[in-house]
Each structure stands twice: as C-alpha cells, then as structure tokens.
N, CA and C atoms as an extended XYZ file, in Angstrom:
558
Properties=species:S:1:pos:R:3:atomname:S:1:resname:S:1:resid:I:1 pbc="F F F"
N         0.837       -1.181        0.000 N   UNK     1
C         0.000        0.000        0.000 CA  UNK     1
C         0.886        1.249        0.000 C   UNK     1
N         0.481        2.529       -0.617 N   UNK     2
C         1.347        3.404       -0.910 CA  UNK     2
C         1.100        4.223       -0.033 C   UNK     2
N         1.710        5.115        0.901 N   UNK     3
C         1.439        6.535        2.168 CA  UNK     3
C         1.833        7.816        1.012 C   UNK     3
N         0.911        8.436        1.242 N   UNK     4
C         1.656       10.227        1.075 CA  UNK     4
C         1.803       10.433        2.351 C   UNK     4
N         2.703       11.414        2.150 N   UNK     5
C         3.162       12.276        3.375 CA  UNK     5
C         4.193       13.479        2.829 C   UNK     5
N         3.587       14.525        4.000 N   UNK     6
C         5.319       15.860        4.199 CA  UNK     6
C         6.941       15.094        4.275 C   UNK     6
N         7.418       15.470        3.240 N   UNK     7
C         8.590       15.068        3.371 CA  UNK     7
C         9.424       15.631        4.831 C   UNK     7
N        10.089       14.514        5.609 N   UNK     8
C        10.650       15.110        6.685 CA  UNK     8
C        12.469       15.462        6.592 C   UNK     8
N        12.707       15.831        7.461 N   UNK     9
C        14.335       16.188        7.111 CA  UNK     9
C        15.066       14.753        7.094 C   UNK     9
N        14.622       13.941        8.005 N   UNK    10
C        15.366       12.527        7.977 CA  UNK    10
C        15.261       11.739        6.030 C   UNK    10
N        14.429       12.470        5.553 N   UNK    11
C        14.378       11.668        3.928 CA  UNK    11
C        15.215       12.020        3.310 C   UNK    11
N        15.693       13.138        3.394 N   UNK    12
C        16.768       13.806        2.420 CA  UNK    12
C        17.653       13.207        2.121 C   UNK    12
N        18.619       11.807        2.464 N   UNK    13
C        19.368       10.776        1.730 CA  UNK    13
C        18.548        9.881        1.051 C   UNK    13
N        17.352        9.595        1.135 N   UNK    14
C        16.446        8.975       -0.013 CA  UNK    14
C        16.072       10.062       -0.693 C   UNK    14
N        16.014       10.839       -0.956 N   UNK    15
C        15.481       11.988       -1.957 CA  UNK    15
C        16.512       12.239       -2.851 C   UNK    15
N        17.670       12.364       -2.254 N   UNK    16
C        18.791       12.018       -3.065 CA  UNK    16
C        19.238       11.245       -3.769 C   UNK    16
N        19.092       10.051       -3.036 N   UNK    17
C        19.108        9.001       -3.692 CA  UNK    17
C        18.511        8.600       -5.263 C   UNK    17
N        17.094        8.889       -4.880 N   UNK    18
C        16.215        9.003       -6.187 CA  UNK    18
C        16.825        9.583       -7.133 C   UNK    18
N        16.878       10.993       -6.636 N   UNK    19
C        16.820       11.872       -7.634 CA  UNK    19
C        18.701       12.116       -8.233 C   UNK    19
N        19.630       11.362       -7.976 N   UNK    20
C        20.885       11.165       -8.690 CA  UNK    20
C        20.713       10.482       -9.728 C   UNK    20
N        20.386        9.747      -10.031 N   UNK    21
C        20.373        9.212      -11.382 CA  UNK    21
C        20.000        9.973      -12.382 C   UNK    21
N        18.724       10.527      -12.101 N   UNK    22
C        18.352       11.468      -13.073 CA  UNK    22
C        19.013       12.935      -13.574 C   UNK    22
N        20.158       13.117      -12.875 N   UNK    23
C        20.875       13.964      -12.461 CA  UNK    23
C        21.890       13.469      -13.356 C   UNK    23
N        22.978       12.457      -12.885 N   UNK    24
C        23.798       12.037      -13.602 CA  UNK    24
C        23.629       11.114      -14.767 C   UNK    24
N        22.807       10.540      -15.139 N   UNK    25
C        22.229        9.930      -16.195 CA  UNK    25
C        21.288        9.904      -17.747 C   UNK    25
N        21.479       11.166      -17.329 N   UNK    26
C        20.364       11.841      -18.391 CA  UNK    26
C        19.881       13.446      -18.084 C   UNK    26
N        18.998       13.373      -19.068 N   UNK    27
C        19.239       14.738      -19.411 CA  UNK    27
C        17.295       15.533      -18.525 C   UNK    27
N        17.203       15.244      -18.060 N   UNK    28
C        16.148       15.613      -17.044 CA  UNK    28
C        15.601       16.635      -16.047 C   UNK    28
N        17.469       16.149      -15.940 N   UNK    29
C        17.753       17.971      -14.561 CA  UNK    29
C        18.789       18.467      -15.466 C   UNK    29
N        18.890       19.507      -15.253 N   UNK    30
C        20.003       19.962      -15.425 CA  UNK    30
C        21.495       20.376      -14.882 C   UNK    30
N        21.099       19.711      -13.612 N   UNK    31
C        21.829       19.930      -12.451 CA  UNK    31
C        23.360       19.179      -13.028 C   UNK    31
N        24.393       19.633      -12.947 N   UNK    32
C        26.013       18.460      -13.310 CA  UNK    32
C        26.164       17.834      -12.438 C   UNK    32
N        25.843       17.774      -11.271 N   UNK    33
C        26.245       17.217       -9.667 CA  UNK    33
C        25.320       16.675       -9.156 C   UNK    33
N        25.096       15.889       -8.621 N   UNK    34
C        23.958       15.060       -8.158 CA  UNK    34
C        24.190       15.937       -6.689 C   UNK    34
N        22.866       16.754       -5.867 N   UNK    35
C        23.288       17.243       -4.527 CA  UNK    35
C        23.186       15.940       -4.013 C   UNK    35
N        23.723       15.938       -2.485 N   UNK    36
C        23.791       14.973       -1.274 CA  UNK    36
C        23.036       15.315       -0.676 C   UNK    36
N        22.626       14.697        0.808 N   UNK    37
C        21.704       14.585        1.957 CA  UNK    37
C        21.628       16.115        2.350 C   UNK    37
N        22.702       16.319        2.514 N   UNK    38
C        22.163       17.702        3.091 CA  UNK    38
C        22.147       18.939        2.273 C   UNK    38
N        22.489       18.666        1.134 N   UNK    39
C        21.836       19.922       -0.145 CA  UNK    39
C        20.685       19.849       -0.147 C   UNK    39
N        20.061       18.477       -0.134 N   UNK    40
C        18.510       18.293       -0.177 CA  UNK    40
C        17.832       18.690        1.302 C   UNK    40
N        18.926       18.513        2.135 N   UNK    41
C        17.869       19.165        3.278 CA  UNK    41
C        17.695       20.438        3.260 C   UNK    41
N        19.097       21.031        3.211 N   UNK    42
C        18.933       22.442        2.748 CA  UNK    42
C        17.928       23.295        1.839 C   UNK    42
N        17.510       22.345        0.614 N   UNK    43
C        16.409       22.639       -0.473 CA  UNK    43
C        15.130       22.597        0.524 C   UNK    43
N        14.903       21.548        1.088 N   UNK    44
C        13.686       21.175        1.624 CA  UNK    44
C        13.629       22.350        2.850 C   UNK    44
N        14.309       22.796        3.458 N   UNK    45
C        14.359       23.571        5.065 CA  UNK    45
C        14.098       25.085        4.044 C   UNK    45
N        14.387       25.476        2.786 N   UNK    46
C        14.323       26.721        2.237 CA  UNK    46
C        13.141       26.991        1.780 C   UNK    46
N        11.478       25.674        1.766 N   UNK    47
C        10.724       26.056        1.530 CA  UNK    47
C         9.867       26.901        2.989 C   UNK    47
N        10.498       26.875        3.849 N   UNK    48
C        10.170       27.844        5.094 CA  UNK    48
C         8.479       27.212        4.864 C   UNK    48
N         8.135       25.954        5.184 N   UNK    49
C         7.007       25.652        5.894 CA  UNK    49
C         5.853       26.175        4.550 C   UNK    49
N         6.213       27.039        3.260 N   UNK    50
C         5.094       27.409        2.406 CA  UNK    50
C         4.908       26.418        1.277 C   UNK    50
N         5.805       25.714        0.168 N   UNK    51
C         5.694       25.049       -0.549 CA  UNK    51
C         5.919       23.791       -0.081 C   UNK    51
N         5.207       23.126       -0.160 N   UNK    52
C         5.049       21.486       -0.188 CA  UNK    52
C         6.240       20.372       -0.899 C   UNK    52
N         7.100       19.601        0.247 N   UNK    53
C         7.596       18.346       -0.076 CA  UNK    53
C         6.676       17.091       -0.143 C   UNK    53
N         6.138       16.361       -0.616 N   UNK    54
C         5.942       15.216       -0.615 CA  UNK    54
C         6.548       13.986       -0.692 C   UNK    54
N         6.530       13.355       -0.167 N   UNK    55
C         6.866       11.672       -0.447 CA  UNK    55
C         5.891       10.608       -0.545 C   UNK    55
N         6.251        9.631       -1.216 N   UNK    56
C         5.024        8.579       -1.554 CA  UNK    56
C         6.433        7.442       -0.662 C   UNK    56
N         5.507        6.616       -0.033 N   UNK    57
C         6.480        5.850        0.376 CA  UNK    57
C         5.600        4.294        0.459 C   UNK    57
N         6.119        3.237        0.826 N   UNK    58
C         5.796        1.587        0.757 CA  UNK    58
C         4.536        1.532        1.568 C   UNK    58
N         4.449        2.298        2.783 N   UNK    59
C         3.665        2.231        3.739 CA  UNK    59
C         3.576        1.232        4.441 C   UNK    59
N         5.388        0.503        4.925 N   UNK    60
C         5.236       -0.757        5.858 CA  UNK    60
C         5.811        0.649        7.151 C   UNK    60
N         5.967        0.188        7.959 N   UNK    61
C         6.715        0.453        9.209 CA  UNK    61
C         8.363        1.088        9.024 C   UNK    61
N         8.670        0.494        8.189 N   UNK    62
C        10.093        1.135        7.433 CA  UNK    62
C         9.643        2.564        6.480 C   UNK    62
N         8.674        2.161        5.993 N   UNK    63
C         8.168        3.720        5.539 CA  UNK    63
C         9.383        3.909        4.170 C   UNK    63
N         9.679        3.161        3.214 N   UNK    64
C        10.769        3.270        2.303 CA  UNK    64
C        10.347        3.971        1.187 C   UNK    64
N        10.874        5.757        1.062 N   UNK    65
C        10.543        6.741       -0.002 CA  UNK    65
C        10.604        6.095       -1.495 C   UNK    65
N         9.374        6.146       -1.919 N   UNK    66
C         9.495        5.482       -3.641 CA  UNK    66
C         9.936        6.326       -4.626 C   UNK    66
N         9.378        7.831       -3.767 N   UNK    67
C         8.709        8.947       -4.537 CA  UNK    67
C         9.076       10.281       -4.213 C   UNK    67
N         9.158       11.107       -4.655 N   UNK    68
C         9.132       12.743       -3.833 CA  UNK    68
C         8.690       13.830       -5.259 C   UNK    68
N         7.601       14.551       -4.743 N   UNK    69
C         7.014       15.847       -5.456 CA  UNK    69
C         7.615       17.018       -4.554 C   UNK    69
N         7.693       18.006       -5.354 N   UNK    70
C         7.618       19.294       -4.220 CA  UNK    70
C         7.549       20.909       -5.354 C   UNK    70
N         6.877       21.550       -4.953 N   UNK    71
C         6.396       22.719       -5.528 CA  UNK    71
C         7.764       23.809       -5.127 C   UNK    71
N         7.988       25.192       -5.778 N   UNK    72
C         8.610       25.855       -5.281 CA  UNK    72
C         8.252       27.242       -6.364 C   UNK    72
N         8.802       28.221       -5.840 N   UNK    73
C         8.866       29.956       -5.949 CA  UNK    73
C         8.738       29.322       -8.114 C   UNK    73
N         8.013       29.813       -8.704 N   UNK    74
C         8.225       30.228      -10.182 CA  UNK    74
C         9.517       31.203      -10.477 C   UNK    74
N         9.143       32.768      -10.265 N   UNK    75
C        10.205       33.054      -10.591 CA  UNK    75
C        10.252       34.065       -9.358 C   UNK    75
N        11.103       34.830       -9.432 N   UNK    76
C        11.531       35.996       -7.775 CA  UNK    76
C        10.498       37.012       -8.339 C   UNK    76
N         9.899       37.312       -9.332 N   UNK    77
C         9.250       39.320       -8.849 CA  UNK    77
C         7.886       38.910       -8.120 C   UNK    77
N         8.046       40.035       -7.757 N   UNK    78
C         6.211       39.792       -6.311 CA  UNK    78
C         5.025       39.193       -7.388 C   UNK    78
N         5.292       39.417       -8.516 N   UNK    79
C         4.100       39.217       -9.750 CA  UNK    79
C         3.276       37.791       -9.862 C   UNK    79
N         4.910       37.112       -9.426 N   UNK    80
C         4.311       34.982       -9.764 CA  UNK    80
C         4.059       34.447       -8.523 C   UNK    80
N         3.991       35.185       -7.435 N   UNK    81
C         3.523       34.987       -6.392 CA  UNK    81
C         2.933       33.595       -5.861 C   UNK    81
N         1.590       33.938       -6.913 N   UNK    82
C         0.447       32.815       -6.590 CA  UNK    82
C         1.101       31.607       -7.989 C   UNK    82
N         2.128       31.572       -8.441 N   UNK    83
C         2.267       30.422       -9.499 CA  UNK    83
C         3.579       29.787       -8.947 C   UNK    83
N         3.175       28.330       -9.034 N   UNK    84
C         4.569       27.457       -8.336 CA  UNK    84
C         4.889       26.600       -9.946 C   UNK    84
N         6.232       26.536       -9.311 N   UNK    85
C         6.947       25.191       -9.934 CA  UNK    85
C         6.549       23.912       -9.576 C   UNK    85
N         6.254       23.023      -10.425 N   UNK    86
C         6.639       21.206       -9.987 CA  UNK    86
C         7.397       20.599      -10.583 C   UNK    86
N         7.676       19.653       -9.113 N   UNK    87
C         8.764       18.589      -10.001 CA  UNK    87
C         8.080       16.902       -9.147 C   UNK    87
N         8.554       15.881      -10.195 N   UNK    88
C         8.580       14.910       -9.244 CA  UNK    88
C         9.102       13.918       -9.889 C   UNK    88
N        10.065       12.918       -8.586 N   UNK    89
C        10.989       11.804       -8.883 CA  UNK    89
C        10.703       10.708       -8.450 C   UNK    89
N        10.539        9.362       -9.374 N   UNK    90
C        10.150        8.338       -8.448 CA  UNK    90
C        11.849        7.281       -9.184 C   UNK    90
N        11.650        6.432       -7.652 N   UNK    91
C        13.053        5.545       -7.956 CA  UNK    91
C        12.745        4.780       -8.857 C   UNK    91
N        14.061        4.648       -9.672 N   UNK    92
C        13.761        3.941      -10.930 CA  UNK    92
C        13.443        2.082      -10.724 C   UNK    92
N        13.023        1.405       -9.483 N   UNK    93
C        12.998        0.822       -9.009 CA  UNK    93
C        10.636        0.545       -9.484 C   UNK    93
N        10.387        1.377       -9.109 N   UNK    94
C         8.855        1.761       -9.275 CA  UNK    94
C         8.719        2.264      -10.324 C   UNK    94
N         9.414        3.030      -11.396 N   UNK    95
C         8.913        3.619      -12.101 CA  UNK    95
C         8.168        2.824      -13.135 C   UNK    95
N         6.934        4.198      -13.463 N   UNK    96
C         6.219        3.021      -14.398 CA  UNK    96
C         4.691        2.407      -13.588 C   UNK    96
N         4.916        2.301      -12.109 N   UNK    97
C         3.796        1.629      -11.779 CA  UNK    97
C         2.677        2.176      -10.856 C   UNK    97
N         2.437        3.534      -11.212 N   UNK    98
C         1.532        4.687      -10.629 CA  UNK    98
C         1.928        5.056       -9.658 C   UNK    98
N         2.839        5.027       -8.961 N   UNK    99
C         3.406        6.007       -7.365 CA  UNK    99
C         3.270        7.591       -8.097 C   UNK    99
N         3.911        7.527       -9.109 N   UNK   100
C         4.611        9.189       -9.005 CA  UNK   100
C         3.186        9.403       -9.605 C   UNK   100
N         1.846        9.196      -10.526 N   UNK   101
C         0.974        9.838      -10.801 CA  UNK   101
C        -0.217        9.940       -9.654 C   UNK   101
N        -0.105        9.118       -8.306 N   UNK   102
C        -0.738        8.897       -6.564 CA  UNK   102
C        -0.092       10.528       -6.492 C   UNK   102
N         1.382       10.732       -6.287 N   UNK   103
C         1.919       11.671       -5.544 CA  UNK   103
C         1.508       12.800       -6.248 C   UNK   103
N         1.789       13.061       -7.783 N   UNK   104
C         1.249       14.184       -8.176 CA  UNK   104
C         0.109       14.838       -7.996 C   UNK   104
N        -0.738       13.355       -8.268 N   UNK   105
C        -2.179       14.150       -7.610 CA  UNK   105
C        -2.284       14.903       -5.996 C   UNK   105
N        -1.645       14.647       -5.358 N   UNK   106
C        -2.026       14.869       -4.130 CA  UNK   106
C        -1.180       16.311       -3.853 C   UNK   106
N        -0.035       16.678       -4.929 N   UNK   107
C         0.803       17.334       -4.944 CA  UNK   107
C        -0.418       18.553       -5.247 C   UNK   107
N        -0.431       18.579       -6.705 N   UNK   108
C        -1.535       19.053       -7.225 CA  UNK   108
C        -3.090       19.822       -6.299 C   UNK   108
N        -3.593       18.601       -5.910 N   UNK   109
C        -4.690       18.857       -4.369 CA  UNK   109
C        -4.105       20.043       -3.570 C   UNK   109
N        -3.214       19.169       -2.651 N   UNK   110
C        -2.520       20.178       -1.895 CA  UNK   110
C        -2.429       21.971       -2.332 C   UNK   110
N        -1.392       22.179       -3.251 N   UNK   111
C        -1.759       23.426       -4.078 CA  UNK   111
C        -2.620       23.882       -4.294 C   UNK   111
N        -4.092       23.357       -4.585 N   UNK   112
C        -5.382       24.372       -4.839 CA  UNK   112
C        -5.748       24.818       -3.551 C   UNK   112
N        -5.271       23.673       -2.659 N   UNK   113
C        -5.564       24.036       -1.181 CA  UNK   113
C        -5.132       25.143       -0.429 C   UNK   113
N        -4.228       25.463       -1.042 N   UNK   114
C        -2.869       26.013       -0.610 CA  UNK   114
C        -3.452       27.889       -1.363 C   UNK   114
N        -3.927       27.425       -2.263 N   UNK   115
C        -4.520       29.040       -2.753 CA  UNK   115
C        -3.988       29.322       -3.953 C   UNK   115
N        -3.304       28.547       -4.630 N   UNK   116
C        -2.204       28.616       -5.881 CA  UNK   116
C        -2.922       28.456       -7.024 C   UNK   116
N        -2.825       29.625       -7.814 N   UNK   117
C        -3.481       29.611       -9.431 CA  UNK   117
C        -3.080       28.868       -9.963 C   UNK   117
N        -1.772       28.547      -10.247 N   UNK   118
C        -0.916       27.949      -11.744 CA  UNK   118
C        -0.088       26.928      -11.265 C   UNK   118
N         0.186       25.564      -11.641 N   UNK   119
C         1.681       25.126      -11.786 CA  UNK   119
C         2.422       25.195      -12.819 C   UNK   119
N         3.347       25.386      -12.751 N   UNK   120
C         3.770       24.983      -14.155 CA  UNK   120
C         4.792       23.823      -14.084 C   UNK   120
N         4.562       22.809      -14.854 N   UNK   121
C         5.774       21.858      -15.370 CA  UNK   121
C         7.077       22.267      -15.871 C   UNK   121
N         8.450       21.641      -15.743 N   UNK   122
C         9.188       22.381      -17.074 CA  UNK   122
C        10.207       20.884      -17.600 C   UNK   122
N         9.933       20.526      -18.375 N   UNK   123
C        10.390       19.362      -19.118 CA  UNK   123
C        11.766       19.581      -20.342 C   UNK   123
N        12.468       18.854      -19.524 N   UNK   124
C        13.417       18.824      -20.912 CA  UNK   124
C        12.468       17.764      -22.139 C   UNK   124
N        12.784       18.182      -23.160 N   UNK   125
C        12.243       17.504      -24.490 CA  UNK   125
C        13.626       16.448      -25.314 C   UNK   125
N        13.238       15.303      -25.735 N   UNK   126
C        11.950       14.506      -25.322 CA  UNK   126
C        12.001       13.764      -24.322 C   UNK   126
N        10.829       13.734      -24.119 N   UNK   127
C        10.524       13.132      -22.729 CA  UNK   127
C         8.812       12.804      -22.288 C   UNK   127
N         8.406       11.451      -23.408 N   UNK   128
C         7.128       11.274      -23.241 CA  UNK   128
C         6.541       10.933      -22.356 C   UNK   128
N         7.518       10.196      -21.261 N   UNK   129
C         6.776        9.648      -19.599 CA  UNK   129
C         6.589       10.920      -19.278 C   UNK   129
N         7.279       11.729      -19.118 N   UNK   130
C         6.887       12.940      -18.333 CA  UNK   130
C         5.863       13.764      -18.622 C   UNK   130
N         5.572       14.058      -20.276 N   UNK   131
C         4.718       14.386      -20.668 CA  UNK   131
C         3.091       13.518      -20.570 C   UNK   131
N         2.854       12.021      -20.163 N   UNK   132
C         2.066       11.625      -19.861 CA  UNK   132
C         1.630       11.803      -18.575 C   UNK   132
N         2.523       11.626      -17.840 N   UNK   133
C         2.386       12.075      -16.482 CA  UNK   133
C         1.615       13.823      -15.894 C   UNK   133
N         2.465       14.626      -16.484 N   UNK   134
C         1.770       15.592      -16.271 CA  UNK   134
C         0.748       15.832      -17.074 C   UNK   134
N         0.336       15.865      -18.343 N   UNK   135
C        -0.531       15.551      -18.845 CA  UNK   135
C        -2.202       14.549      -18.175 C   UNK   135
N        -1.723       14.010      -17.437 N   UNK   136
C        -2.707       12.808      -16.502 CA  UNK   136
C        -3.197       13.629      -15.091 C   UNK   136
N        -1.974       14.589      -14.852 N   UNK   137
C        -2.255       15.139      -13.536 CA  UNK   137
C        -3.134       16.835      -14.153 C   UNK   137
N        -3.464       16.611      -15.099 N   UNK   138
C        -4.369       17.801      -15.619 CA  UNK   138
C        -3.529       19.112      -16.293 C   UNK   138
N        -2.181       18.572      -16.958 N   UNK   139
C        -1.155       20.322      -17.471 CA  UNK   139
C        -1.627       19.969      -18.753 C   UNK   139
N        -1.256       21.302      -19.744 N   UNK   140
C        -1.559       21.300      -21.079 CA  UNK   140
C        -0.595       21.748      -21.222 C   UNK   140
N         0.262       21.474      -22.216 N   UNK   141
C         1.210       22.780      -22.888 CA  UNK   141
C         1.277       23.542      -23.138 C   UNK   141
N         2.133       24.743      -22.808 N   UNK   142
C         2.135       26.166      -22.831 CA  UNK   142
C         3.000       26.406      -23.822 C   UNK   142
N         4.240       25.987      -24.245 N   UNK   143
C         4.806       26.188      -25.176 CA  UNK   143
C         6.594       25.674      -24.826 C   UNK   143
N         7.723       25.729      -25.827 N   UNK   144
C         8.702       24.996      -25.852 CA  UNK   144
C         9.482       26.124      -26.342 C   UNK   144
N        10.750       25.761      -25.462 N   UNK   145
C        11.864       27.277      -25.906 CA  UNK   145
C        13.197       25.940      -26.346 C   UNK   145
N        13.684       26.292      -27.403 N   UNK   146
C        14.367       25.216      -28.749 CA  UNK   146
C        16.411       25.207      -28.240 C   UNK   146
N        15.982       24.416      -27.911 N   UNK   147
C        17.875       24.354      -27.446 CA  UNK   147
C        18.234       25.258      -26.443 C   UNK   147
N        17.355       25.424      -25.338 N   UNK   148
C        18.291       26.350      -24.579 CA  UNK   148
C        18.941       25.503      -23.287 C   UNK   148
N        19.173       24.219      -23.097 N   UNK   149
C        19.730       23.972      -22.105 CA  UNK   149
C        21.045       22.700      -22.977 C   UNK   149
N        22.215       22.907      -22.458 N   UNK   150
C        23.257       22.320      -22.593 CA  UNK   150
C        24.133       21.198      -21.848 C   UNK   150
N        23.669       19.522      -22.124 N   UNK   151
C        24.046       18.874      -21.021 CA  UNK   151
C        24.637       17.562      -21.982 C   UNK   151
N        25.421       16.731      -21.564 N   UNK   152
C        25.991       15.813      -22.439 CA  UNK   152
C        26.184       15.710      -23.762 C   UNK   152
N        26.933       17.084      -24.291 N   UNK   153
C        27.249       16.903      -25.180 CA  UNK   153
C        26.078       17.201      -26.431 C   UNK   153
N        25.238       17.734      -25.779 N   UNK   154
C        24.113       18.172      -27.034 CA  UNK   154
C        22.909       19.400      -26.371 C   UNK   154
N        22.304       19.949      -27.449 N   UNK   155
C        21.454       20.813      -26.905 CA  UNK   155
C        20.106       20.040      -26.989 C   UNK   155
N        19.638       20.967      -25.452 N   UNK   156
C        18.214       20.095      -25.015 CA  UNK   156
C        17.164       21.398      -25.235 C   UNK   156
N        15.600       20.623      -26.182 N   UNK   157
C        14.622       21.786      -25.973 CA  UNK   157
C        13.831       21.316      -24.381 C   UNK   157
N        13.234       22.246      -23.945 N   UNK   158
C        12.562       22.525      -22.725 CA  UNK   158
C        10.889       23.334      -22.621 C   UNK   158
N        10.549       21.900      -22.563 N   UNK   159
C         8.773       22.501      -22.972 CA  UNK   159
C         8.352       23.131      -20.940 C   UNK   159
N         7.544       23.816      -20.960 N   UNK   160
C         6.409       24.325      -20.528 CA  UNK   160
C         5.016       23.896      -20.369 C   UNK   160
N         4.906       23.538      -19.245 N   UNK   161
C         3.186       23.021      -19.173 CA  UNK   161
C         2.673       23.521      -18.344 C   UNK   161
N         1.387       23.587      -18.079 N   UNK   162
C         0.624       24.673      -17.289 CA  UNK   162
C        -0.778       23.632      -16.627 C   UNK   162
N        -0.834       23.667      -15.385 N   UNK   163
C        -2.307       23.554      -14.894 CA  UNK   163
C        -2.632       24.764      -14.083 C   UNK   163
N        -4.016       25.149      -14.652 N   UNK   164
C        -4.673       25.944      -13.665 CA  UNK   164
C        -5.276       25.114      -12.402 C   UNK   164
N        -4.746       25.382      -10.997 N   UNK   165
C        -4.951       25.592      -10.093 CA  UNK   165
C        -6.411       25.912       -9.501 C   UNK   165
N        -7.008       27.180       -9.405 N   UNK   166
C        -7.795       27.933       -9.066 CA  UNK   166
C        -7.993       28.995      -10.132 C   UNK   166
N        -9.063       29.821       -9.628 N   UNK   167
C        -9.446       30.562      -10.789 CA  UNK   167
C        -8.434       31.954      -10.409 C   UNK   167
N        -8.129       32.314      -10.882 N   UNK   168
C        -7.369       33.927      -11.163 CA  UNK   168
C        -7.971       35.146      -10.828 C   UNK   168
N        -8.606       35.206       -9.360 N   UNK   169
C        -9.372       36.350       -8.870 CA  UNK   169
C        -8.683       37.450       -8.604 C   UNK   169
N        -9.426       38.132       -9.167 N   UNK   170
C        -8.938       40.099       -8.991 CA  UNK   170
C        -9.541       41.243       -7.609 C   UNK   170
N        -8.745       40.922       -6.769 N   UNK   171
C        -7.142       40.637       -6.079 CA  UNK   171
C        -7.634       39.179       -5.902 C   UNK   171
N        -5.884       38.482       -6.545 N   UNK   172
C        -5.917       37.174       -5.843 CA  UNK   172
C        -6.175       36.824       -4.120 C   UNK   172
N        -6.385       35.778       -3.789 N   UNK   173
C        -6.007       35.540       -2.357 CA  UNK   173
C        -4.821       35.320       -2.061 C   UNK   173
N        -4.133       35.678       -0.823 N   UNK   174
C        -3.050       35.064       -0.572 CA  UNK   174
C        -2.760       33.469       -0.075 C   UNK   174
N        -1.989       32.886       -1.142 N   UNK   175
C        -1.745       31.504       -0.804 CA  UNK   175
C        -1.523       31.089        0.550 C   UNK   175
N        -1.946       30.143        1.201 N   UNK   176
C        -2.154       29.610        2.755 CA  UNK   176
C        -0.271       28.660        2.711 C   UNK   176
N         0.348       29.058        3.618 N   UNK   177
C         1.543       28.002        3.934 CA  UNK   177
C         1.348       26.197        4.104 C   UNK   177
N         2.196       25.359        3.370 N   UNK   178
C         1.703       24.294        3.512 CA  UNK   178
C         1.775       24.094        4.674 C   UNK   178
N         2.674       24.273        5.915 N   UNK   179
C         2.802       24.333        6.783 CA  UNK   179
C         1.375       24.555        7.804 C   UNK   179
N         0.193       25.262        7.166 N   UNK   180
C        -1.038       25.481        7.846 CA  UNK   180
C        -1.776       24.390        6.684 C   UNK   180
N        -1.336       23.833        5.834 N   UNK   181
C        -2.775       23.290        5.082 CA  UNK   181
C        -2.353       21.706        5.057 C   UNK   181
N        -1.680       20.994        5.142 N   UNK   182
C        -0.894       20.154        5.007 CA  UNK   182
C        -1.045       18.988        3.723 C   UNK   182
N        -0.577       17.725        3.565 N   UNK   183
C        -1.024       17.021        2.890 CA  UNK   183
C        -2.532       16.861        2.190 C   UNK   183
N        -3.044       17.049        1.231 N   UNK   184
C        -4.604       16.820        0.903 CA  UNK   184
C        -4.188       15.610       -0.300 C   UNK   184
N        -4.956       14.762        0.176 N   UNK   185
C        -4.545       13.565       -0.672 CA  UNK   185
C        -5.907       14.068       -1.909 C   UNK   185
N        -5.138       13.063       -2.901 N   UNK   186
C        -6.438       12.718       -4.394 CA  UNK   186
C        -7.631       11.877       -4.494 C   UNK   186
C-alpha cells in the first residue's frame, strides 16, 4: 500500500538518492552534480514551511521513499507569487507503476488548497513519460523554448506546461503556507 506524506528532514538521503540518477544519467535535470543529503535538506528547510515536499512511500513500518514531489517559488518578482513550480521523482525501481501519478495528484490537491493559481511543469524535451504524467495530472502545454539547455554533449529543448490551479481572482487571495494546510490527498 502506498502513504503520502510531508517530506521530513530525515528523507533527504532517499530523496537524493532518487533523484541522482536522473541527475547524472540523463538529461532531465540539469543539475552536473547530483546534490547529497544535506543539499537536499537544505532545499527542503528553504521552503520555510510554504511550498510542499511530498513523499510517496511503501507504507510498511520502514516507511521506504518510492517517490518525492515538491512545488517551489516560479520566478523571484512579487508578480508569480500565486504560481509554483513542480517537479517529481520516483526511484527507478517503481517507475512506471503509478506512485509518481498517486503523488502528483495529491501534490496538485494540496496546491489548490494552498490558494495557488498555476503550476507549471518544465520538461526537458523529449521526454514522453513525463509528458504523460503531467498531462494525466491535468497540465496542457504552454509552449517549448528550442535548445536552450546544454548537457551531455548536445542541446536540449525545454517545454512548458501549465495547470490551472484555481481561478485567477482580482485581487488574488493570498496563498495559505503548507505548513497550515498540510497534505490533501487525491
């Protein structure tokens, strides 16, 4: 059986874990360095209690991370405020067998909960799991900017996907901290 849950600081060497391969193996992140345990805690301790970590985990007593989503800042001006980033990594161990589209949804949930208009996806191209995936969790494509990222030896395009959230009220509300709204499962 699969658990969601707030990612806690003790996960951050499984979060890592996961998410190195995709790091050093391909062209996914763009990151050259796979971070360690405590880059990732560091990432995770910088959402100051407002954007949401998730983990999908086995749900025995060991509690073993399959999975991790987590939202963060779009871009710095006061403007994107109410619009987050997503990402999400499942171990290549599961992949393939619905954990990471469980976690998205709940990722997703969470966020409307949370008061958030927009996510946006950002996909290196190609990359059709990913595009099914978010695609399943309700994004459409927004559009694709043509070779701008540079990683093994070749240029990568980088699509854009978009779910609306909530509706776009004039004045927005201010988004609630996950920290006050917590997990909302799918």
């Amino acid at each position: 059986m699969i658990a969601i849950r707030a990612a806690r600081p003790d996960d951050a060497a499984a979060i890592a874990a996961i998410y190195a391969p995709y790091v050093q193996g391909g062209t996914v992140s763009f990151e050259s360095d796979a971070p360690d345990a405590r880059t990732m805690r560091a990432r995770m301790a910088a959402s100051d209690g407002f954007y949401p970590w998730l983990v999908a985990t086995n749900g025995d007593a060991a509690g073993g991370v399959l999975a991790y989503a987590y939202a963060t800042r779009f871009r710095e001006r006061p403007a994107y405020h109410y619009v987050v980033e997503t990402s999400v990594y499942v171990a290549g161990a599961v992949a393939g067998q619905g954990v990471g589209r469980l976690l998205y949804a709940a990722l997703i949930d969470t966020l409307r909960a949370q008061g958030f208009t927009q996510a946006i996806g950002v996909l290196s191209l190609p990359n059709d799991a990913s595009i099914r995936a978010h695609e399943a969790a309700g994004f459409r494509r927004a559009g694709v900017f043509r070779e701008i990222g540079f990683k093994h030896g070749r240029w990568i395009d980088v699509g854009f996907w978009q779910c609306q959230l909530n509706e776009s009220a004039v004045p927005p509300a201010e988004p609630r901290p996950f920290a006050e709204v917590g997990v909302v499962r799918a």
